[in-house]
C-alpha positions as CSV (number, residue, x, y, z in Angstrom):
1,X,127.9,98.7,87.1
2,X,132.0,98.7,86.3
3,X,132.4,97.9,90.3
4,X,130.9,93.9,89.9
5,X,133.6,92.3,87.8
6,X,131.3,88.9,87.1
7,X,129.8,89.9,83.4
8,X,126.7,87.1,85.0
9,X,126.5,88.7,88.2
10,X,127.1,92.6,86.2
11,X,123.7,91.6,83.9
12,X,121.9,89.9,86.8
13,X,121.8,93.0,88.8
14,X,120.6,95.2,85.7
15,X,117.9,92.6,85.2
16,X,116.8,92.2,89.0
17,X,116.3,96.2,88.4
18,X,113.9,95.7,85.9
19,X,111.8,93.5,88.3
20,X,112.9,95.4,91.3
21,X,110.8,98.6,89.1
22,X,107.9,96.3,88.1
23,X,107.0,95.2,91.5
24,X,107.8,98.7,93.3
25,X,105.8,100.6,90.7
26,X,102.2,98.1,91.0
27,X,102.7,97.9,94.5
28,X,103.2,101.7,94.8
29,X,99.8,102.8,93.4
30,X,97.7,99.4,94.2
31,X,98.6,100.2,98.4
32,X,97.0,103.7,98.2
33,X,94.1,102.2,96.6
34,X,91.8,102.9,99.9
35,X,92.9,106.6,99.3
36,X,91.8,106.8,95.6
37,X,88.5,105.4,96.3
38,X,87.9,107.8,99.3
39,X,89.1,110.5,96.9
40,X,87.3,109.6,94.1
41,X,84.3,108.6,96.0
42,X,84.2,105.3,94.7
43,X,82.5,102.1,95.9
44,X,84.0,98.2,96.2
45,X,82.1,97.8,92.7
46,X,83.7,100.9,91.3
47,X,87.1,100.2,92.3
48,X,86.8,96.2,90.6
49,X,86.2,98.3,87.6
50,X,89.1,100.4,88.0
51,X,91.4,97.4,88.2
52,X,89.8,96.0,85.8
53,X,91.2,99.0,83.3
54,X,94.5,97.5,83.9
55,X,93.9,94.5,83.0
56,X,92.4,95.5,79.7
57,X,95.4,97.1,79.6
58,X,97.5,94.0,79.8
59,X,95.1,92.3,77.7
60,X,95.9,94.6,75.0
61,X,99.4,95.0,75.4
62,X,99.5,90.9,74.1
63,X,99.4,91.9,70.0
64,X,101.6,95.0,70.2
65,X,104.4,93.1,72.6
66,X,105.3,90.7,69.7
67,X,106.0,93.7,67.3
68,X,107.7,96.0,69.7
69,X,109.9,93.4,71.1
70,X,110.9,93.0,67.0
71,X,111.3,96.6,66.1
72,X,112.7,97.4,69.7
73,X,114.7,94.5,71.7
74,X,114.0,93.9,74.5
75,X,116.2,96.0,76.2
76,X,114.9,99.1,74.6
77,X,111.7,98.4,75.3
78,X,112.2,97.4,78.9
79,X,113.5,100.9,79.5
80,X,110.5,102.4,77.9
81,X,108.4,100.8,79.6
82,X,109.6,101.2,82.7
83,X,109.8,105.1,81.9
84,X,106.2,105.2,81.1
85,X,104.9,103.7,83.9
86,X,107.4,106.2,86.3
87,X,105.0,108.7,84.9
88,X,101.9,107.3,85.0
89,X,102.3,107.6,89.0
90,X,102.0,111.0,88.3
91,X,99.1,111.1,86.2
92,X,96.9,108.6,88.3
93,X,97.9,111.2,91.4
94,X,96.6,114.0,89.1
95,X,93.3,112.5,88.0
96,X,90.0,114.6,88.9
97,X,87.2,112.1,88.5
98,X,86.9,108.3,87.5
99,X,87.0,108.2,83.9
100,X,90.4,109.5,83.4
101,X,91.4,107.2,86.6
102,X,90.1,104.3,84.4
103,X,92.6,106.0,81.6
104,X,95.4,105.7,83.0
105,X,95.4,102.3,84.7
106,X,94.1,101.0,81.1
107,X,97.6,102.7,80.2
108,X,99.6,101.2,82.7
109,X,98.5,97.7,82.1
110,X,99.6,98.0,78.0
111,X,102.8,99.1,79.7
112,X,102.5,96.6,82.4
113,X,102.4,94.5,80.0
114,X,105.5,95.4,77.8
115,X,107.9,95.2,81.0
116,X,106.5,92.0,81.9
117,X,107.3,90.2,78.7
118,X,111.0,92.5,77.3
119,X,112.2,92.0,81.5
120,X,111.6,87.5,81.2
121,X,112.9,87.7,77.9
122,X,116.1,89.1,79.7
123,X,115.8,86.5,82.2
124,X,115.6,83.7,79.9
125,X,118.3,84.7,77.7
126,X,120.7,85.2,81.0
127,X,120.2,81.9,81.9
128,X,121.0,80.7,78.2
129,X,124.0,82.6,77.6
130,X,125.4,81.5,81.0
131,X,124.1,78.2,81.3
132,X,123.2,79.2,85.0
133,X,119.3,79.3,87.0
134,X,118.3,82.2,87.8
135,X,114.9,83.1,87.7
136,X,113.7,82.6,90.9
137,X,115.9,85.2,92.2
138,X,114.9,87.4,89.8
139,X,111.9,87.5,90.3
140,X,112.6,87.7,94.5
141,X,113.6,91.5,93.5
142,X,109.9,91.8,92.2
143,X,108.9,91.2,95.9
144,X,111.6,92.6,96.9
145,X,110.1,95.9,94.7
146,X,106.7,95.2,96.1
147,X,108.2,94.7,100.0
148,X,110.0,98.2,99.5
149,X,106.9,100.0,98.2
150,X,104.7,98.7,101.1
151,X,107.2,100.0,103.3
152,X,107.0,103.2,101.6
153,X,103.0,103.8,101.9
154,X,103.5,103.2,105.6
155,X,105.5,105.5,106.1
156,X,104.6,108.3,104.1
157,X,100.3,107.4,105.0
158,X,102.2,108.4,108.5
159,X,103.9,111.5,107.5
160,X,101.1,112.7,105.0
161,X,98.0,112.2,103.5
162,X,99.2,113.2,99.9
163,X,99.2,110.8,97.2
164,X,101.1,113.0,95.0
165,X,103.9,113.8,97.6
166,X,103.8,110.1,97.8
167,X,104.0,109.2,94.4
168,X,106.8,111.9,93.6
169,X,108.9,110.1,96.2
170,X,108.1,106.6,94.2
171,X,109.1,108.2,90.7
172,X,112.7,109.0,91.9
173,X,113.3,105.7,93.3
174,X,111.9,104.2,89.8
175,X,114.2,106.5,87.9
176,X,116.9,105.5,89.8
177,X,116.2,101.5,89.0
178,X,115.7,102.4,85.1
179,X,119.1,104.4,85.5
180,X,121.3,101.6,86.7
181,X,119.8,98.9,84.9
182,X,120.0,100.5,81.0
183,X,124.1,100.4,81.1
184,X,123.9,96.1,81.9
185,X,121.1,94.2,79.9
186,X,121.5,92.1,77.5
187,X,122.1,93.3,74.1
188,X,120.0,92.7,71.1
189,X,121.6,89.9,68.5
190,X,120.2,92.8,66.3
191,X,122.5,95.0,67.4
192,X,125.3,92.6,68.5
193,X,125.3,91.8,64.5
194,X,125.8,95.9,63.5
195,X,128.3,96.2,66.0
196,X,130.6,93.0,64.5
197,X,129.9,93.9,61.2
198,X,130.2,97.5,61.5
199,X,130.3,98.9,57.7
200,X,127.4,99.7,55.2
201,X,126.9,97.2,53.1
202,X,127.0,94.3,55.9
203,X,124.7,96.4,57.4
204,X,122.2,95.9,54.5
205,X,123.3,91.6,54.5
206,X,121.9,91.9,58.3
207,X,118.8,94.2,57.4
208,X,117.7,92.0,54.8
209,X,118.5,88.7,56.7
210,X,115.8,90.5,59.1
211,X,113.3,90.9,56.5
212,X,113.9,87.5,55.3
213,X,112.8,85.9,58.7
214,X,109.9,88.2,59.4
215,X,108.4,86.8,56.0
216,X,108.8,83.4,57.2
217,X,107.4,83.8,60.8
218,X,103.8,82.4,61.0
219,X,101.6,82.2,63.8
220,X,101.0,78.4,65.3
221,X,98.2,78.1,67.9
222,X,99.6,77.2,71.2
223,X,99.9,73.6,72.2
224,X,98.5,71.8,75.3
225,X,101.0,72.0,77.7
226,X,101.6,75.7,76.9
227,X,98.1,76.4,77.5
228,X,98.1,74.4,81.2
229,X,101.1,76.5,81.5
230,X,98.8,79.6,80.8
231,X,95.9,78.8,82.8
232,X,98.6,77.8,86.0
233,X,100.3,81.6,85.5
234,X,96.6,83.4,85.5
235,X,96.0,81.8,88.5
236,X,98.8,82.0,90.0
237,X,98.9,85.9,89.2
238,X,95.1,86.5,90.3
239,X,96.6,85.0,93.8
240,X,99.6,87.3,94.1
241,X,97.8,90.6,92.4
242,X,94.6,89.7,94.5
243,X,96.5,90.0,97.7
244,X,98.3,93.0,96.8
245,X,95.4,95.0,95.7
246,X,92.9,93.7,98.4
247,X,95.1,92.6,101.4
248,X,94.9,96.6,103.0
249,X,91.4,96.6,102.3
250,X,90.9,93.6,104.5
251,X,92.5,94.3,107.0
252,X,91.2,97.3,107.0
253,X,87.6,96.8,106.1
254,X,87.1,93.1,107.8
255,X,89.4,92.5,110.0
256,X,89.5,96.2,111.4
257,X,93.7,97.0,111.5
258,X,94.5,100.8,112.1
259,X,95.7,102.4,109.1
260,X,99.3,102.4,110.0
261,X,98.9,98.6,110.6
262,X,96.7,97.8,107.2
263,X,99.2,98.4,104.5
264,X,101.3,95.7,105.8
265,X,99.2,93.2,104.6
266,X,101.2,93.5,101.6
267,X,104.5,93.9,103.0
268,X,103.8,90.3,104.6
269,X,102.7,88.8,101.3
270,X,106.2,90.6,99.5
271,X,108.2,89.9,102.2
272,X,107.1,86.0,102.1
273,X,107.9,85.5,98.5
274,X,111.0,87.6,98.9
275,X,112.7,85.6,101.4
276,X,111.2,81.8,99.6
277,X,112.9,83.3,96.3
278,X,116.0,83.7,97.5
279,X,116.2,79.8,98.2
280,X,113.7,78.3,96.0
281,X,116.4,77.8,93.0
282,X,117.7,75.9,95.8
283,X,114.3,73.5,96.3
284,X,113.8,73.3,92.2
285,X,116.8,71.5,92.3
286,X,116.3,69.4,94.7
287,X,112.8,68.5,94.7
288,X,112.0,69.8,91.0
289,X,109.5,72.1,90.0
290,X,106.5,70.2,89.6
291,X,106.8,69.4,93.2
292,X,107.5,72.9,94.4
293,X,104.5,74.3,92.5
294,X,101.9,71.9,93.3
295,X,103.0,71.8,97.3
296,X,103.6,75.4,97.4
297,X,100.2,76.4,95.9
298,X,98.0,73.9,98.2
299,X,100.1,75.2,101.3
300,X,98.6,79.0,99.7
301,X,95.2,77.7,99.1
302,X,95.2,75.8,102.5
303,X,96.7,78.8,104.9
304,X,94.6,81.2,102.8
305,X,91.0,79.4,103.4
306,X,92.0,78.6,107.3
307,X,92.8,82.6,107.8
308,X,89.3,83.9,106.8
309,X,87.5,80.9,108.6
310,X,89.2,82.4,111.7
311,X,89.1,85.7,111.3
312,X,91.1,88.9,112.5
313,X,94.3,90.5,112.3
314,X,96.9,87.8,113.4
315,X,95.1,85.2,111.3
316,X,95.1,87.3,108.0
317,X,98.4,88.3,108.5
318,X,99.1,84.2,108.9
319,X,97.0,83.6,106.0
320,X,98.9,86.5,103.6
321,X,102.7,84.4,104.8
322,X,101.3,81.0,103.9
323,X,100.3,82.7,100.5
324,X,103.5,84.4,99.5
325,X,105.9,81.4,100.9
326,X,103.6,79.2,98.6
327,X,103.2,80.9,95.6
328,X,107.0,82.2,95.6
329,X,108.5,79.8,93.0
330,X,105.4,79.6,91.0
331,X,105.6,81.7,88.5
332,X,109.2,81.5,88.4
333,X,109.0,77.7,87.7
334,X,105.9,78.3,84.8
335,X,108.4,80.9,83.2
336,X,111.4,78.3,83.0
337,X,109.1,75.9,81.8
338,X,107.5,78.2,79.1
339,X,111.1,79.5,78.3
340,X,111.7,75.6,77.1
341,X,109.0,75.8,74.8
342,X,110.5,79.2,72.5
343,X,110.1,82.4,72.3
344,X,106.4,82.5,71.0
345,X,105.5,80.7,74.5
346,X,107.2,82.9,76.5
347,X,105.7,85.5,75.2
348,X,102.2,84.5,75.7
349,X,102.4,82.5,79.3
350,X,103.9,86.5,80.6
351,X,101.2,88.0,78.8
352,X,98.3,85.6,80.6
353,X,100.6,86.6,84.1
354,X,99.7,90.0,83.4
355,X,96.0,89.8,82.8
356,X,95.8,87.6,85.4
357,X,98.0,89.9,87.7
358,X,96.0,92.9,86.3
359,X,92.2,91.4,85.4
360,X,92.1,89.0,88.6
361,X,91.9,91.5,90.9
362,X,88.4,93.1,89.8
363,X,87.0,89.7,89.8
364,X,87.4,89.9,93.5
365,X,85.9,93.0,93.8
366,X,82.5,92.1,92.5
367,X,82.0,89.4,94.7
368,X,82.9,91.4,97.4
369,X,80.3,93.9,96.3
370,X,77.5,91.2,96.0
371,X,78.9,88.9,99.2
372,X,81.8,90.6,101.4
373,X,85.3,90.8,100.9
374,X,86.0,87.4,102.8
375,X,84.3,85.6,100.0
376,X,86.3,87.7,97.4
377,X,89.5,86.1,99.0
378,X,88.0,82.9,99.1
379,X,88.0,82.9,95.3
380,X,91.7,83.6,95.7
381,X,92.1,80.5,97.9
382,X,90.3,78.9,95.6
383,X,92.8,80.2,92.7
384,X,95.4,78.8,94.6
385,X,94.1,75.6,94.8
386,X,93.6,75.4,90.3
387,X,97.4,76.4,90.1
388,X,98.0,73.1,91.7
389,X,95.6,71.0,89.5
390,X,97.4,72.7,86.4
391,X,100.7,71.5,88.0
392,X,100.4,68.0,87.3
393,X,99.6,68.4,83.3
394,X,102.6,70.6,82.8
395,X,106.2,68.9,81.6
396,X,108.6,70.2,84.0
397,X,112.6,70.7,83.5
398,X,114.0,67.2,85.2
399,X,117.1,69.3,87.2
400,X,116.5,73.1,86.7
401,X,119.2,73.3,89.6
402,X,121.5,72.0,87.4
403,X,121.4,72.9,84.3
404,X,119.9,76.1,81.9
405,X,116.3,75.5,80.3
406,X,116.8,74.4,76.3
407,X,115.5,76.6,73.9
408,X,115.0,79.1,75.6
409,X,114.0,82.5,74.2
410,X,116.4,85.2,73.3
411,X,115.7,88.7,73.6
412,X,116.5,89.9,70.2
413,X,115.1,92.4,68.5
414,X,113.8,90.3,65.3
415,X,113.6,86.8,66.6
């Protein structure tokens, strides 16, 4: 970390990490899905069920995030996080039957979950304390996680059929992400505070000015626009964790690819989003965010529907590109714009992205149990096209090229 002199650029790196982890660890497990459901004898049904644990998951993670992100920071809890679900590779590889598979993915979403919120928390606070956009590329190292992952299954379904000599390879590369990221996030104010006030008794001021604004936190139902903001992330996040988690299934399944070919279904979608990420701070400032979000979803929706009207491998693989260039900036433009709102927003708009992420999936694969997997995508489509209704009832930052979202959320442990 001492080798980038730029303290923006130093934290911007750590934080990418986080995302860089999040998006290589779901991608890691959700491409080897066809060979836990051989393994496990599963059927489409069972494995909607088994993503479905996840989401669960994520859906429980909501009421514990809120306290852990108090008692923990952000940071902390980023790095747990991100340490739990390292391991979890290893305990989905070791599970003997379906029950403890549906376990540990219920595990992984509460910690899903966790890294979701503590890693935009980091985000948002970067772009307050430097009063510079960033999100978007942030969240391009998410692909960017996912692209590298897809990669990965490739190559090692080519070298070996072992999902735990898989896996193994996947938990070093996360340990290395958690490792360089822990020395440059943010700090908690929480601990900022100890640090400048450094003896006992101002210790006790800052211990009791925590307890002080704990009492006077009270829950306040969400407004209107912060729930349009919800409902545009769960669709969005059904979109992008529908065509991770069923894209190699397709291919493979419907539009008959060989199995070297199939998992680079994903690597098209992450790929996509990667490369639109890297300029779509770019296009939010000069067409703003609304309009990114509402063309780029339609384009999804649009390139999505015409791919599984035609059919077969070049088509799908057309289809999965017009998805991840459109739904790129998405969720980094709902984020900013929940980030405006305060901390408490934040907070639940990345929860709703993770149980959509996480609970979307299964959704799919019922329909594809009662109807065929090309309807399940059509929902998706479909998805795509309800991000771009939400769009135009959301209030968007005028110049987010330009200028940092205000208030934005910190990351402190005690906000």
């Amino acid at each position: 970390m001492s080798a980038v002199r730029d303290p923006f650029r130093r934290h911007q790196w750590a934080v990418a990490a986080l995302f860089c982890t999040l998006g290589f660890q779901y991608a890691t497990w959700a491409s080897r899905i066809p060979a836990l459901k051989a393994e496990l004898g599963l059927t489409a049904a069972e494995v909607g069920v088994l993503l479905m644990a996840a989401g669960i998951g994520a859906v429980v993670s909501f009421p514990l995030v809120e306290p852990l992100m108090r008692r923990l920071g952000s940071r902390r809890l980023a790095l747990a996080s991100a340490l739990g679900l390292t391991l979890l590779l290893f305990a989905l590889a070791a599970a003997p039957d379906y029950p403890l598979a549906l376990l540990v993915l219920c595990v992984d979403g509460v910690l899903v979950g966790c890294l979701n919120v503590a890693m935009n928390a980091q985000g948002a606070a970067l772009e307050a304390r430097f009063e510079r956009t960033t999100m978007a590329r942030l969240h391009a190292t998410f692909s960017g996680g996912s692209l590298l992952a897809a990669l990965l299954a490739s190559r090692m379904s080519a070298l070996t059929s072992s999902v735990p000599a898989h896996f193994a390879v996947a938990a070093a590369v996360l340990l290395l992400l958690s490792a360089y990221a822990w020395p440059g996030l943010l700090k908690e104010e929480k601990e900022e505070k100890k640090e400048e006030e450094g003896g006992g008794a101002g210790r006790e001021k800052a211990t009791e000015r925590e307890r002080t604004t704990k009492r006077r936190r009270t829950w306040k139902p969400p407004t209107r626009v912060v729930l349009w903001m919800c409902c545009a992330m769960v669709f969005g996040t059904v979109t992008e964790g529908a065509m991770n988690d069923w894209s190699t299934l397709y291919l493979r399944d419907v539009a008959h690819a060989s199995p070297q070919l199939a998992p680079l279904g994903i690597a098209v979608v992450s790929g996509m989003m990667l490369l639109a990420r890297i300029f779509a701070d770019s296009w939010r400032g000069r067409w703003g965010d609304g309009r990114v979000v509402r063309v780029g979803s339609s384009l999804a929706a649009v390139g999505l529907a015409a791919a599984l009207l035609s059919g077969g491998v070049p088509a799908a693989l057309a289809g999965f590109a017009c998805v991840g260039l459109g739904m790129a900036a998405v969720t980094p433009c709902v984020y900013v714009a929940a980030a405006r709102q305060g901390s408490d927003a934040l907070a639940l708009v990345a929860a709703m992205g993770t149980a959509g992420l996480l609970a979307g999936p299964p959704l799919i694969g019922f329909v594809a149990n009662a109807s065929g997997l090309a309807q399940g995508l059509g929902v998706v489509a479909a998805a795509s096209a309800l991000v771009a209704l939400c769009g135009t009832r959301i209030q968007w930052a005028k110049a987010p090229g330009r200028a940092a979202p205000e208030p934005v959320a910190e990351p402190a442990a005690g906000q």
